[in-house]
N, C-alpha and C positions, 0 to 999 in steps of 0.2 A: 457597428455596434460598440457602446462605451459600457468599458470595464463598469461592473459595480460599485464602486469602492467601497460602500456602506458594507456592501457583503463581505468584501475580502477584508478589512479592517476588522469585521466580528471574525473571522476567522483565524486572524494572526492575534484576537486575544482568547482566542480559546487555546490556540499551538500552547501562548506565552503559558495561560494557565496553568494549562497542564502538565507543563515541565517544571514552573515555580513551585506544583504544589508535589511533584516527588522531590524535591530538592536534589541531594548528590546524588541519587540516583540515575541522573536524567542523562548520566556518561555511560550508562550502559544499558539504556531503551536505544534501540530504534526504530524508528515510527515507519509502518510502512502502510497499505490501507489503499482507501481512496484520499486519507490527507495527506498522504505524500504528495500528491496533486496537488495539493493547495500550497502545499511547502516549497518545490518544485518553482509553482510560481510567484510567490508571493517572494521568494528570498534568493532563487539561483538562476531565472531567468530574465530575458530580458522585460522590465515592466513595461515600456511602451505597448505591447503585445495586445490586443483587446478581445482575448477570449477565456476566459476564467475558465476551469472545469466547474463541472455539477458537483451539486452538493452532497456531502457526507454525515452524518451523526456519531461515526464509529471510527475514533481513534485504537486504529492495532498495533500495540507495541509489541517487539521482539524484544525475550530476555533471552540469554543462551544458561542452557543447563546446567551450568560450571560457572556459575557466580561468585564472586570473592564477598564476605560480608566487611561492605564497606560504614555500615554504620550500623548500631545499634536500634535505630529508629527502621522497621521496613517498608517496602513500598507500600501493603495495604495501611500501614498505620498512617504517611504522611498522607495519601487520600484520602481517608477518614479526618484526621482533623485540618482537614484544609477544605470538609464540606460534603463530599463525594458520600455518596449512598451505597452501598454494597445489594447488591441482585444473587441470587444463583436462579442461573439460569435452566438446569435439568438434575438430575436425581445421580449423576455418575458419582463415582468417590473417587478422589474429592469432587466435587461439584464445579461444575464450569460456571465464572463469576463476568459480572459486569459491574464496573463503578460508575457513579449516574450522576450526575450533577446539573447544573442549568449556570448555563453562562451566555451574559450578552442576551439573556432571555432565549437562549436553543438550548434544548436539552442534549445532557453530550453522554455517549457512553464511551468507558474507557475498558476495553478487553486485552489480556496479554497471550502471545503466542509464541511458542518453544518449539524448535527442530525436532526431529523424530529421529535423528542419527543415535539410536540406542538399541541393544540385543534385546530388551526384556522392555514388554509393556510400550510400545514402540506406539501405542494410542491411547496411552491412558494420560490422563492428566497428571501433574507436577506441581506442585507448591514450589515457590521460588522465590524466594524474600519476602514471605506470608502472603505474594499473592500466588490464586492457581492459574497455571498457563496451559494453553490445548495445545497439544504437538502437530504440526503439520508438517506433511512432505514437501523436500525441497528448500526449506528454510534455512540451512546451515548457510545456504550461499549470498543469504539475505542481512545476518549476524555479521558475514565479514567483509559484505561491500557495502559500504555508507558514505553518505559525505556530512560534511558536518555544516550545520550552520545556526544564523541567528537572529533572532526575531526583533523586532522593531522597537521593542523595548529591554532588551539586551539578553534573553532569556537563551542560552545555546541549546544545543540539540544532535542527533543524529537522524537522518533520515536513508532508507534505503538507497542507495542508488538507483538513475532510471533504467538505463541499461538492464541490469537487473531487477527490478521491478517488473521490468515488458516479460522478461524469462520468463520469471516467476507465474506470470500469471498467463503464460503459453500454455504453462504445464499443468496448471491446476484449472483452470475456470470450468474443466469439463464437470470437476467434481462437484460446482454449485447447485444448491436443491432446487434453488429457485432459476427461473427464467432470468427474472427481473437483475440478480447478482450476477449472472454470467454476461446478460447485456452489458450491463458498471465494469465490468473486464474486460470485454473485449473494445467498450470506448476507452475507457483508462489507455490502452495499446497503440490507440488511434489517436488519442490526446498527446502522449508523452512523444511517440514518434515525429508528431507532424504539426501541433500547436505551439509550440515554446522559441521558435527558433534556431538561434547555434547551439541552446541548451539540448533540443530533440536531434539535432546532427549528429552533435556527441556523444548521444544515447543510444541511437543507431549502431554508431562505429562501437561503441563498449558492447551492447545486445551481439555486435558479431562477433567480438572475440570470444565474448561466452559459447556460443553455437560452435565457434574450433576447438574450444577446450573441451569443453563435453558433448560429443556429437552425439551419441547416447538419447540421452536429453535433447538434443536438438530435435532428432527424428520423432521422436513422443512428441515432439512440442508441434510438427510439422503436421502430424497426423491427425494431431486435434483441433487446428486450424483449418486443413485443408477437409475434412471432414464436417465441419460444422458449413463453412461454405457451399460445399456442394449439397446441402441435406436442408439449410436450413428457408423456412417456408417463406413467402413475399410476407406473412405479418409478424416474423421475427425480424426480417429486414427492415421495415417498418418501425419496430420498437427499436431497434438500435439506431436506425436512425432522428430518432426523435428522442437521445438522450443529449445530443447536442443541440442546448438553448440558441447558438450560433447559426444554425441550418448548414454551418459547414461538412458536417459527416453525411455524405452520399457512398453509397454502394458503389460504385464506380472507385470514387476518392479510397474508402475503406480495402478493396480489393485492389487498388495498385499498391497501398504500403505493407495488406499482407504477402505480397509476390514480392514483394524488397526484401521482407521479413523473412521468408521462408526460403529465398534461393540464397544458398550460400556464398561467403564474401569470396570475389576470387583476390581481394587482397592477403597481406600478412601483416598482421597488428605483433 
């Protein structure tokens, strides 16, 4: 199978856009999502590779709570005049926002997402440099592992790490409403581990460290894995396996990287 390129090239000007148009802000997003995938590959792994992830609409950026005001201009005002449409998306106060725009002809939405590491209102929304952010669990560990890179036309950035990305989304995908989102999770897992090459090696070996540092979180992470596999129906299997355009994600394939995943490293990182 040969890489798309058309696709991935709309993709790395949509990364570029959207960091061009928060300007000095774009040192303290980090993108995490499903276009950390596309990030992933498009910029830290090896290209030769010919299997792209599936596609995204929804860049999720991380802001942390404790933001320094680095400019006078805030992030909702530089996407606003750089094009971006503003959405609220349900009635909470403050209102959960989307920025919307159309790039490359795909329309793109831009959401921000803040840690819930707080005593008070631990799920209410936040304004954070005039945008509103939804607090999700688990994200403090997302804010402080990134790597950083940059885009084909010289636009930098942060992006989560993968390592921490797989965590991430061990812990959370139970909590998706839809089926559909929790499938995009649990291939994202299967993508980053075993699609990239030395880049998913390395992902691996960092996903273990995290599982020794917080075994806590490992076991929630273990339970919600090994719980979905043994429960889940031959046409859940079915749609996750048909979220890879590649035909590479079989049940089989998917169930030896979650038992890598899940049995602890008996190395010491």
């Amino acid at each position: 199978m040969k890489i798309n390129m058309m696709k991935l090239e709309t993709e790395d000007k949509i990364i570029s856009e959207f960091l061009q148009s928060i300007g000095s802000w774009s040192d303290y997003v980090v993108i995490t999502g499903g276009y950390a995938l596309f990030i992933y590959k498009l910029y830290l792994a090896d290209k030769k590779l010919e299997n792209p992830p599936i596609g995204t609409r929804d860049i999720d950026s991380l802001i942390s709570r404790k933001i320094h005001e680095i400019s006078k201009k805030s992030i909702a005002k530089h996407l606003l005049d750089a094009g971006f449409v503003l959405f609220f998306k349900n009635r909470d106060i403050p209102a959960a926002q989307a920025y919307v725009k159309e790039i490359d002809g795909i329309e793109v939405e831009i959401e921000f997402l803040t840690d819930s590491s707080t005593r008070k209102d631990k799920d209410k929304n936040v304004v954070i440099a005039g945008v509103v952010a939804q607090p999700l669990s688990y994200l403090t560990l997302s804010l402080e592992t990134f790597i950083k890179f940059q885009t084909y036309s010289g636009e930098s950035g942060k992006v989560v790490s993968p390592g921490t990305w797989m965590f991430h989304k061990g812990l959370t995908f139970t909590k998706r409403k839809s089926l559909s989102k929790m499938h995009k999770d649990l291939y994202g897992i299967w993508y980053v581990s075993t699609q990239l090459g030395e880049f998913s090696e390395k992902a691996v070996e960092e996903y273990h460290r995290l599982t020794q540092q917080h075994s806590k979180w490992f076991t929630t992470l273990k339970n919600n894995l090994g719980h979905w596999v043994e429960n889940a129906s031959p046409s859940e299997w079915s749609q996750l396996e048909t979220q890879d355009p590649s035909g590479n994600l079989k049940r089989l394939a998917f169930e030896r990287i979650l038992k890598k995943l899940t049995t602890p490293s008996i190395f010491s990182f």
